[in-house]
C-alpha positions as CSV (number, residue, x, y, z in Angstrom):
1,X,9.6,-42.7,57.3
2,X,8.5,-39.3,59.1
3,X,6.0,-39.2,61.9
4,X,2.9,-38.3,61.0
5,X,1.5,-35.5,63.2
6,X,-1.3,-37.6,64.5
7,X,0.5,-40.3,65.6
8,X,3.3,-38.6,67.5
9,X,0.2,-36.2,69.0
10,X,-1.5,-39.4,70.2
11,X,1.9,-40.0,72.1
12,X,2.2,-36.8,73.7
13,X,-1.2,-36.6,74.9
14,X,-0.7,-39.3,76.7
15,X,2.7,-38.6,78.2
16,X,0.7,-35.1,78.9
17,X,-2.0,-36.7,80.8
18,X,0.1,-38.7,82.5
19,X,3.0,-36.5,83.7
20,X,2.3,-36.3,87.1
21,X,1.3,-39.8,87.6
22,X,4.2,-41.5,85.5
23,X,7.0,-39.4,84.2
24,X,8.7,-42.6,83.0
25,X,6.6,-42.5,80.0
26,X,8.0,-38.7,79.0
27,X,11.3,-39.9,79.4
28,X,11.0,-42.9,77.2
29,X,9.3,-40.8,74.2
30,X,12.6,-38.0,74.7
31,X,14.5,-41.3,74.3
32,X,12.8,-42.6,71.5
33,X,12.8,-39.3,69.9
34,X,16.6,-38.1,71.0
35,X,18.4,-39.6,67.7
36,X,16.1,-39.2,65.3
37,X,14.6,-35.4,65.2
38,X,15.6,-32.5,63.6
39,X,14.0,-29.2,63.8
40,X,14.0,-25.3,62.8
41,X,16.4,-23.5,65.7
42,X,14.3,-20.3,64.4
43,X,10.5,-21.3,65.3
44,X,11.3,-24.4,67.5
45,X,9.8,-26.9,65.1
46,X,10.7,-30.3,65.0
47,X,10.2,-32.9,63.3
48,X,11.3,-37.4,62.9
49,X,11.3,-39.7,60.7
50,X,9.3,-42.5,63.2
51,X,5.6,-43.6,62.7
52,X,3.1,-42.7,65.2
53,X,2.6,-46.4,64.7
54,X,6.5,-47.5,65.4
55,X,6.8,-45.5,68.3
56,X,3.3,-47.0,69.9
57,X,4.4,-50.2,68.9
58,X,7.9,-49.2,70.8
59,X,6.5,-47.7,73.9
60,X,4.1,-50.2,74.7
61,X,6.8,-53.5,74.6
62,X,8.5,-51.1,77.1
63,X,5.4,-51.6,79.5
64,X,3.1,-48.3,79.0
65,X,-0.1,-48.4,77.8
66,X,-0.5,-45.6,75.4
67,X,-2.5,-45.2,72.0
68,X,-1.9,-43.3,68.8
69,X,-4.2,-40.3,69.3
70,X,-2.6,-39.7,72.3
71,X,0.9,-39.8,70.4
72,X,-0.5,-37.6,67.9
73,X,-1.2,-34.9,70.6
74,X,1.8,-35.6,72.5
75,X,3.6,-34.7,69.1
76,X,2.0,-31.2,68.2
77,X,2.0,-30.2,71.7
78,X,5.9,-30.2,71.7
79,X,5.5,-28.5,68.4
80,X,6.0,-31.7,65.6
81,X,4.7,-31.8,62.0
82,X,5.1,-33.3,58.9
83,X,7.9,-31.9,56.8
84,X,8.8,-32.4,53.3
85,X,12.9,-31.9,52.0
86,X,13.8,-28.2,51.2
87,X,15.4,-27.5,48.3
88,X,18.1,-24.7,49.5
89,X,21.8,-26.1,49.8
90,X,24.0,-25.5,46.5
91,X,25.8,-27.8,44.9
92,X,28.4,-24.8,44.7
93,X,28.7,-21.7,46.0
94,X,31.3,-19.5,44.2
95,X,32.9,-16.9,46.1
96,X,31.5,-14.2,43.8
97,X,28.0,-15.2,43.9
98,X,26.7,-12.3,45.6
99,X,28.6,-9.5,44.1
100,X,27.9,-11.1,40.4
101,X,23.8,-10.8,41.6
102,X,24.4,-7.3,42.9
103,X,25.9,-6.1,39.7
104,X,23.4,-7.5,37.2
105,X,20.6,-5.8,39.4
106,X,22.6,-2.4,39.3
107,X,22.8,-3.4,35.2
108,X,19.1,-4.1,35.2
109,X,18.1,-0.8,36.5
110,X,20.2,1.0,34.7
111,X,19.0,-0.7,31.3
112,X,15.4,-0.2,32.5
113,X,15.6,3.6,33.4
114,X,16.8,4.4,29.6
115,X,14.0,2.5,27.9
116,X,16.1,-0.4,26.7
117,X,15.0,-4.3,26.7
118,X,16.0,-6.3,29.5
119,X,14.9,-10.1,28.8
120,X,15.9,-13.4,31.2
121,X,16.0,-16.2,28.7
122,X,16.1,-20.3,29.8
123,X,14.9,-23.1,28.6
124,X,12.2,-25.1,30.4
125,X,11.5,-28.6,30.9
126,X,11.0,-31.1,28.0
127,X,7.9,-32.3,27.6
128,X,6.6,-35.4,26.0
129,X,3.6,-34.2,23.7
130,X,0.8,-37.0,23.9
131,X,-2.1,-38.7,26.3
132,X,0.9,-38.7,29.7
133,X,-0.8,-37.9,32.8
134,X,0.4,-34.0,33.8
135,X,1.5,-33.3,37.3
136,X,-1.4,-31.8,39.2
137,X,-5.2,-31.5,39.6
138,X,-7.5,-29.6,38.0
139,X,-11.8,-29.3,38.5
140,X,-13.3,-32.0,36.8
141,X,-16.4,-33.9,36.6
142,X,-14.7,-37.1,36.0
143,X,-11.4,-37.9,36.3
144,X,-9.4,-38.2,33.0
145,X,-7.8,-42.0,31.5
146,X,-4.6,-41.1,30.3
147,X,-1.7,-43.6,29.3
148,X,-0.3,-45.7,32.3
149,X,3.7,-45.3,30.7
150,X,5.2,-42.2,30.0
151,X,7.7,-44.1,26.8
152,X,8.6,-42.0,24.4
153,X,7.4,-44.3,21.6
154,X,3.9,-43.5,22.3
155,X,4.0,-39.3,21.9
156,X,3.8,-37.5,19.3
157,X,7.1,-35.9,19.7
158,X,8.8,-34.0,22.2
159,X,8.1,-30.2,23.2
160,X,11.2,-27.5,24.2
161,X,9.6,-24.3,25.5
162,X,12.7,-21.7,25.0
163,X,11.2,-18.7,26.9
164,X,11.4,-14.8,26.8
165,X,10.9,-12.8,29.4
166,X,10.7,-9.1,29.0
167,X,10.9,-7.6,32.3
168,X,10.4,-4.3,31.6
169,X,6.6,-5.0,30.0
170,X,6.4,-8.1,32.5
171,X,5.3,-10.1,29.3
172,X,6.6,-13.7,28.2
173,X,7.6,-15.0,24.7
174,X,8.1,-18.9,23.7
175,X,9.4,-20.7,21.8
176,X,7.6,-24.2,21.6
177,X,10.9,-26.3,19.1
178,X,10.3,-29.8,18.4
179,X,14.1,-30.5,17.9
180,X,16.7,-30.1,20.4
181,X,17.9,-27.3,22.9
182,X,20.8,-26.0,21.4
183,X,22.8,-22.7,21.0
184,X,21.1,-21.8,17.6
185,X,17.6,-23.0,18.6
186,X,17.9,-20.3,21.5
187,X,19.0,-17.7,19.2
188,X,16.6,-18.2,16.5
189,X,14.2,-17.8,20.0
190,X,15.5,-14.7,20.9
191,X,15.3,-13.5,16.6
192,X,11.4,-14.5,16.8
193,X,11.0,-12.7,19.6
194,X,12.5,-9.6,18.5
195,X,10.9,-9.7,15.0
196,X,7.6,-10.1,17.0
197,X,7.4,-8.4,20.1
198,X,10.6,-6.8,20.9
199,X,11.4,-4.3,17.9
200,X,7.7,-3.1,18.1
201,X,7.7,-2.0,21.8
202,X,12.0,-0.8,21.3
203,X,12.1,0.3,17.8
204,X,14.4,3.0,18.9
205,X,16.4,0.5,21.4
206,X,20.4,0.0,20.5
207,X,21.4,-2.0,23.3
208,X,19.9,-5.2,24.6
209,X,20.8,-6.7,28.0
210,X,20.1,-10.5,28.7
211,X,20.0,-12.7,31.4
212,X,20.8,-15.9,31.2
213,X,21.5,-19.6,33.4
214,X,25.4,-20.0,33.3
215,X,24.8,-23.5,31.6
216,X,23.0,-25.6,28.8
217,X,22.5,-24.0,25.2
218,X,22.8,-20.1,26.0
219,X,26.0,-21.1,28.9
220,X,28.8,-18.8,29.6
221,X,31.3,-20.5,28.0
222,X,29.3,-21.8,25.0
223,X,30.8,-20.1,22.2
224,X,28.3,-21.3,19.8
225,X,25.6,-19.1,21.5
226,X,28.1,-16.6,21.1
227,X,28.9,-16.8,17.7
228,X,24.5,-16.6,17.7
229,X,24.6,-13.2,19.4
230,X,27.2,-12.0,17.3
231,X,25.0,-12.9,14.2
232,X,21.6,-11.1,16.0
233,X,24.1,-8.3,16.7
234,X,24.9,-7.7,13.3
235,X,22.0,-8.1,11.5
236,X,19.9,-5.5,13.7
237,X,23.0,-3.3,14.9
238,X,22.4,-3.4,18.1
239,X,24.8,-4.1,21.1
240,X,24.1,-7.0,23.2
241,X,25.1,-7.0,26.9
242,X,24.6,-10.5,28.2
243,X,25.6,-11.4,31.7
244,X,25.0,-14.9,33.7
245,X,23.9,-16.3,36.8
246,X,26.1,-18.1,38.8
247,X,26.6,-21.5,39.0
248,X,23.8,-23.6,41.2
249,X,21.7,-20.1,41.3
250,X,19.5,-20.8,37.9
251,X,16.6,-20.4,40.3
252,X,17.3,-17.3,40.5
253,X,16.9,-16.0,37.1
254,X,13.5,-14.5,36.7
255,X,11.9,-16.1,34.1
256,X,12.1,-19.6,36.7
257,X,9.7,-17.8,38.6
258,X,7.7,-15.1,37.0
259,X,6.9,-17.3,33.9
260,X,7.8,-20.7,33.6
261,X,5.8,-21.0,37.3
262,X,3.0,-19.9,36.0
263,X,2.9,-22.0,32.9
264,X,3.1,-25.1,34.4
265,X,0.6,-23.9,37.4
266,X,-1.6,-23.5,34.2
267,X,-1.5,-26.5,32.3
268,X,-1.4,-28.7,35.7
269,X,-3.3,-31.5,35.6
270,X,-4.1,-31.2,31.8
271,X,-2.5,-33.9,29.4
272,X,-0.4,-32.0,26.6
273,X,-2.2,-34.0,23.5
274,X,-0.9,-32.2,20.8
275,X,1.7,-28.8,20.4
276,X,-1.3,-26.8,20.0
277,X,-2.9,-27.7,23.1
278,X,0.8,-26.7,24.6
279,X,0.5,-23.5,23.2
280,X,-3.0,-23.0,23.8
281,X,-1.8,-23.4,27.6
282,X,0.6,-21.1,27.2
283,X,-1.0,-18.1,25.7
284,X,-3.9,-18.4,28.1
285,X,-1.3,-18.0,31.0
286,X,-2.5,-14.7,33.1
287,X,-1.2,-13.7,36.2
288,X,-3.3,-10.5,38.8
289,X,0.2,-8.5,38.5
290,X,-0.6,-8.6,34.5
291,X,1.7,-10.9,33.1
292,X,0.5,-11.8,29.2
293,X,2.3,-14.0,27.1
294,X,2.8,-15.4,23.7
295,X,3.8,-18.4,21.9
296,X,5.0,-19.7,18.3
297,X,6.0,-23.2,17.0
298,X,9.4,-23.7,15.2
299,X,9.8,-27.0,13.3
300,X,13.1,-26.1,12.8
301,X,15.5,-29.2,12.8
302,X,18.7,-28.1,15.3
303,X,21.1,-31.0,15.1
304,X,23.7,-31.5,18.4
305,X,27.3,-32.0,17.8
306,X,28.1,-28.8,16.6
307,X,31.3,-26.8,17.0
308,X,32.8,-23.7,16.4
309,X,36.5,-23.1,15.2
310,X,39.5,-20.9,16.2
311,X,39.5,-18.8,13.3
312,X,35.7,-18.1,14.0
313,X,35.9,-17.2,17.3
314,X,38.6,-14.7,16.6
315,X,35.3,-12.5,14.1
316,X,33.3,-12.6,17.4
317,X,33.6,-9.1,18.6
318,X,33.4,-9.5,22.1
319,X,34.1,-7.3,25.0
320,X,34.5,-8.8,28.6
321,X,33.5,-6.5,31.2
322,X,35.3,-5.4,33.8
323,X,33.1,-6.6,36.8
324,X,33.6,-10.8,36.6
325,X,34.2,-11.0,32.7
326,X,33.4,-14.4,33.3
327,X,30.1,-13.9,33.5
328,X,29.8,-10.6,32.1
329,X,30.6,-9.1,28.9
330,X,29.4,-7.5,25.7
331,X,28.9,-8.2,21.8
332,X,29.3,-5.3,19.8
333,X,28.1,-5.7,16.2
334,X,30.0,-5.5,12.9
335,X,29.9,-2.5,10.2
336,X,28.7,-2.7,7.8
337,X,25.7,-5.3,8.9
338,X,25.6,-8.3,7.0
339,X,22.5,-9.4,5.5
340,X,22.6,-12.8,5.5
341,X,20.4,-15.2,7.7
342,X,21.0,-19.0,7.2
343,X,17.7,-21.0,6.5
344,X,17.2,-23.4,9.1
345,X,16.5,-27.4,8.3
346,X,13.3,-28.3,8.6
347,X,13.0,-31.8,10.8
């Protein structure tokens, strides 16, 4: 439990007042405070996880007579607050991290200067579509009765936003599927948003360049997402450069926080009743830099489990590149095009 900032300011104001007359008090706080603070070495902020209340409570069995409000002060005047944890240390950190983010910026420009589409692709977080309260507020009148349990038995189903962003246009594209996030749900993403969007604004365009997360349905080393490019290669000739974030930097791709950020800043506070209120949400989504973006349902039926063999990998015409292959490579389409498009289930 951190120290609120009024409580350890009560502490110091006291020990401040009273500096001259009894520096035993100082010293006690320090002791109090020795094993338990951390702080930023940069702006010489600290902060602890003890009450204003426990360290009252503390200090005065020690014999001083000292109140919270004076802790409180006490506490901002050697420069405490409240802090909350900091996302920021990886998981991993490969050793290439940096030169694999300085290469797909160098590939991003380059794609950019010559007109061609640059899209970071990701899947956001699931949503259970139904009366569940959604994380933050919004202006009301009254406040809104939603359901006390999030179970999955009470919603309507589940929503998978698989998102688009075109960086060039600054413009988003989802996917709203009410199946599961797999390789082919993400492609059949990418194929509406090409069909809609992208061939309109790059009719001309014969290279594509995408940015991806190194994991989940459109991973680096998921072969059925590239046996999915291979297919949108073919069918619209074009030649897809794809390269990947590394791993523990996903919050680095893009889309994280020029799209999907703004969506859920949206829709906070609002419950997602139905998939049209979700897309409602999301094609209302505006941003003062101009951001637009548009949505579409699939009721496509995407099942799990699926796998790709030998022989098929061997058609996919794949091309590592020479800068971390691992991350980085190319799909190069087949001639002549086949013209072929499996129907997808419907769920």
């Amino acid at each position: 439990m951190r120290i609120p900032p009024t409580e350890y300011a009560s502490l110091v104001v006291a020990v401040s007042r009273s500096k001259k007359k009894d520096p035993a008090v100082i010293q006690a706080l320090e002791n109090l405070l020795q094993d338990v603070t951390a702080g930023d070495p940069s702006t010489g902020m600290k902060w602890t996880h003890k009450s204003i209340r426990r360290l009252c409570r503390t200090l005065r069995r020690q014999g001083f007579s000292i109140g919270r409000t004076t802790v409180r002060r006490l506490l901002h005047q050697r420069k405490y607050c409240l802090r909350t944890n900091r996302k920021r240390l990886a998981g991993t950190h490969d050793k290439d991290r940096d030169r694999q983010f300085r290469y797909l910026v160098r590939q991003r420009h380059r794609y950019l200067k010559h007109g061609w589409p640059v899209i970071s692709v990701d899947t956001k977080t699931k949503e259970l579509v139904g009366n569940f309260k959604n994380p933050g507020r919004c202006w009301r009148r009254q406040e809104r009765a939603v359901l006390d349990h999030d179970f999955r038995r009470y919603a309507v189903g589940v929503g998978i936003p698989y998102g688009i962003y075109d960086e060039g246009r600054n413009a988003g594209f989802v996917v709203l599927g009410v199946s599961h996030d797999t390789a082919a749900f993400a492609i059949a993403a990418i194929r509406q948003w090409w069909l809609q969007v992208g061939q309109k604004h790059y009719s001309k365009a014969k290279r594509w360049l995408i940015e991806a997360d190194g994991g989940g349905s459109n991973g680096s080393r998921n072969w059925l997402w590239k046996a999915g490019l291979q297919a949108l290669a073919d069918e619209f000739q074009v030649i897809i450069a794809v390269s990947h974030t590394p791993p523990g930097a996903s919050k680095w791709n893009l889309i994280d926080h020029r799209m999907f950020s703004l969506i859920s800043e949206n829709w906070a506070g609002e419950p997602l009743e139905s998939y049209a209120v979700m897309l409602k949400w999301i094609q209302k989504t505006r941003s003062e830099t101009g951001f637009t973006c548009r949505a579409c349902l699939d009721r496509g039926c995407y099942p799990t489990g699926g796998k790709i063999t030998e022989e098929e990998k061997a058609t996919i015409h794949l091309k590592p590149r020479r800068v971390l292959p691992k991350w980085n490579y190319t799909i190069w389409p087949h001639k002549p095009a086949p013209k072929y498009w499996p129907d997808k289930d419907k769920c």
